[in-house]
N, C-alpha and C positions, 0 to 999 in steps of 0.2 A: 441594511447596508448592501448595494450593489458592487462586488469588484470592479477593477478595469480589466483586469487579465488576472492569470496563475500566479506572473511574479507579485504584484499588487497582492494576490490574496498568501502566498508564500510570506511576504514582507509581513501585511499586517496578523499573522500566526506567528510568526517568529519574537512580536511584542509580547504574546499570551505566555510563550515559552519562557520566554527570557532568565527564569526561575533558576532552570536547568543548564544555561551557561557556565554557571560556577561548579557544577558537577562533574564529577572524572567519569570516564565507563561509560559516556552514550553514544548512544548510535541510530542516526536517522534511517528508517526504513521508509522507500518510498512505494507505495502500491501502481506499479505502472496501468497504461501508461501516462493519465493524467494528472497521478499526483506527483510524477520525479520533480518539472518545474516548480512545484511548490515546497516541496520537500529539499531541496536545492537551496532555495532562501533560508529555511528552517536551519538548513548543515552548515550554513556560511554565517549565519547569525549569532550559533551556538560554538559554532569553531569545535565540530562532529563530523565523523567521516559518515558517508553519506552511499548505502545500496538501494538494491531495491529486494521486496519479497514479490515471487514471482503469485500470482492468481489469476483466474480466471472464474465466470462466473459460470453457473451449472443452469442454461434457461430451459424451461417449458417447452417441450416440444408445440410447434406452431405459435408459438409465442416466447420467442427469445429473450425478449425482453425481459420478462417473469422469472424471477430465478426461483430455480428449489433447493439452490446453494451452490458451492462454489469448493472450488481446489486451490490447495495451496504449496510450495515447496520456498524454502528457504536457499539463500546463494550456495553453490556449491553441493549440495546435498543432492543425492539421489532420490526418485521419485520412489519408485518401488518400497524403499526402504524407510525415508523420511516426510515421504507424501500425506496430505491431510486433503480429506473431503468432510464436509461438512454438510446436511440435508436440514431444510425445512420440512418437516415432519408435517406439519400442515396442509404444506402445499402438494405435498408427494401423496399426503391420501386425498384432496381433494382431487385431484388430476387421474388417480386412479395409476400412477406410474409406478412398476413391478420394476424387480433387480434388471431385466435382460435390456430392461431403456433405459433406467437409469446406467447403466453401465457402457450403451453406446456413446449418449451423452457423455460421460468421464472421459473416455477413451478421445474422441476429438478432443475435447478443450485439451485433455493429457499433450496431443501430441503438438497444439499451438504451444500451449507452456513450453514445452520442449525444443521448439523452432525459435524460439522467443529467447529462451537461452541461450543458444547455440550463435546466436545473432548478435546476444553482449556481447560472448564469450569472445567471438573472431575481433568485433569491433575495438573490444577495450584493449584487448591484446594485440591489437596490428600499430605498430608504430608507436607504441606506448609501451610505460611500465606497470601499468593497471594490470593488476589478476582482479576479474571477475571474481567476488566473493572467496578469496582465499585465506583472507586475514583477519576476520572480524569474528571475533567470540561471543555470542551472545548468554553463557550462562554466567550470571551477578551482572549483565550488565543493565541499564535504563534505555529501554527500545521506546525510541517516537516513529509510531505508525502514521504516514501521510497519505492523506489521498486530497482528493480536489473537493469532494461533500461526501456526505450519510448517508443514504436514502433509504436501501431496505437492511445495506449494512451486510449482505453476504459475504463479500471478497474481504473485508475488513475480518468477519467473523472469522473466515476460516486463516486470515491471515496471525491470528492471534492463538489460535490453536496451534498451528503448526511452531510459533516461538515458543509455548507452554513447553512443550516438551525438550526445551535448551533449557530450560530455569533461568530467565532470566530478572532478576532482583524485579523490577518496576515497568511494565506496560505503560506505557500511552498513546490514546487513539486523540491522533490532533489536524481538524479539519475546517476550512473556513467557513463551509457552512453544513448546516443539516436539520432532519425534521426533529423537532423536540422530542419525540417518541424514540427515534433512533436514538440520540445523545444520551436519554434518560435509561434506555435498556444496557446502553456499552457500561455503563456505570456500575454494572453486575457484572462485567465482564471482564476492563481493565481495570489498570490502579487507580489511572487516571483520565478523564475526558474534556479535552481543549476543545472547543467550539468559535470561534469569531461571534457566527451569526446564527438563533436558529429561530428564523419569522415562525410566526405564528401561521399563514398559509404558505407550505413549502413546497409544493409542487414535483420540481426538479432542477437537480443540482445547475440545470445552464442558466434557468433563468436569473441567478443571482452572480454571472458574471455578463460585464458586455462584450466582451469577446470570449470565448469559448474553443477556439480551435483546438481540432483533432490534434494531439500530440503522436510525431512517427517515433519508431523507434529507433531511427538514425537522433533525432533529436534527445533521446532516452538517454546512447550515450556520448553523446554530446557533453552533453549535462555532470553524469558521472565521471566521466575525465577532467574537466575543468576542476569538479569538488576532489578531485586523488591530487588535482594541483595545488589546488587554495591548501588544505590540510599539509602540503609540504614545506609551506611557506610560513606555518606558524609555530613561533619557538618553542622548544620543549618547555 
């Protein structure tokens, strides 16, 4: 199964969901900035308010690409204090990378995380009644983690960590597509693993949509104010 777009693959996850409609307490988290568009459909399908968890991935020096894992911080929370990194262990003695790079590496993505918030924060709050992650409790509640695919699964990992430590009743990692390997490892991780699609050659996450475009972060919250609207509109 090929998407047409994020909304397309948002719509046809929000099918897989559908379960969780009748559940009180959930809360779509979306992994910017690819999966808000999809995670969007997910919120408006389920009739859930809809943030995002803030990540970033930790790559490989000269090879960005290659993560050795990824940071994570939840709305509203301070990084210092409620920050999560998470290391592949494998990758970090293959590469031979000590604390003083690992740590520069942290230190930039820390401060785009940071830029990236500061950037909901002004957007949601200008002209609107959105607080940027002020009202959303996540201990006992049912978190749906969205992103746009799986692949090595770092930014998801660490974004699952970083909810651990709210307690929240029920995890879900729910994504349109991904590599079977990834799907079958989260499956030790969260409660639950929604998938769409996960071919048997997975490649990478674009090839299984035919559009793909970069998601800005003006469109990020875009997105979130619309869903702070839809959620006003639906009776108690």
């Amino acid at each position: 199964m090929v998407f047409k777009d994020r909304i397309d693959a948002g719509q046809q996850l929000a099918k897989r969901l559908a379960h969780h409609a009748s559940c009180s307490n959930v809360i779509v988290l979306a992994l910017p900035r690819g999966g808000v568009p999809i995670a969007y459909e997910v919120a408006k399908a389920l009739h859930a308010p809809l943030d995002v968890v803030l990540v970033r991935k930790l790559g490989v020096p000269e090879q960005k690409e290659l993560a050795m894992g990824a940071i994570a911080k939840l709305p509203g929370a301070d990084f210092a204090s409620d920050g999560t990194k998470v290391l592949n262990s494998d990758i970090v003695r293959s590469f031979r990378l000590f604390g003083a790079a690992i740590h520069k590496i942290t230190v930039r993505e820390q401060r785009e995380l940071e830029r990236r918030e500061r950037f909901y924060q002004s957007c949601l709050t200008k002209d609107s009644e959105t607080q940027y992650g002020s009202t959303l409790h996540f201990e006992g509640a049912t978190i749906i983690l969205v992103d746009d695919g799986l692949a090595t699964g770092a930014t998801m990992r660490a974004a699952i960590a970083a909810l651990r430590k709210h307690h929240p009743a029920h995890i879900v990692v729910a994504v349109p597509v991904g590599s079977s390997e990834a799907c079958a490892e989260f499956r030790a991780e969260a409660d639950e693993v929604v998938c769409v699609n996960t071919p048997q050659c997975f490649s990478s996450v674009s090839l299984w949509y035919e559009d793909f475009s970069q998601v800005s972060d003006e469109e990020v919250c875009k997105l979130l104010k619309q869903s702070a609207n839809n959620s006003t509109t639906i009776p108690a």
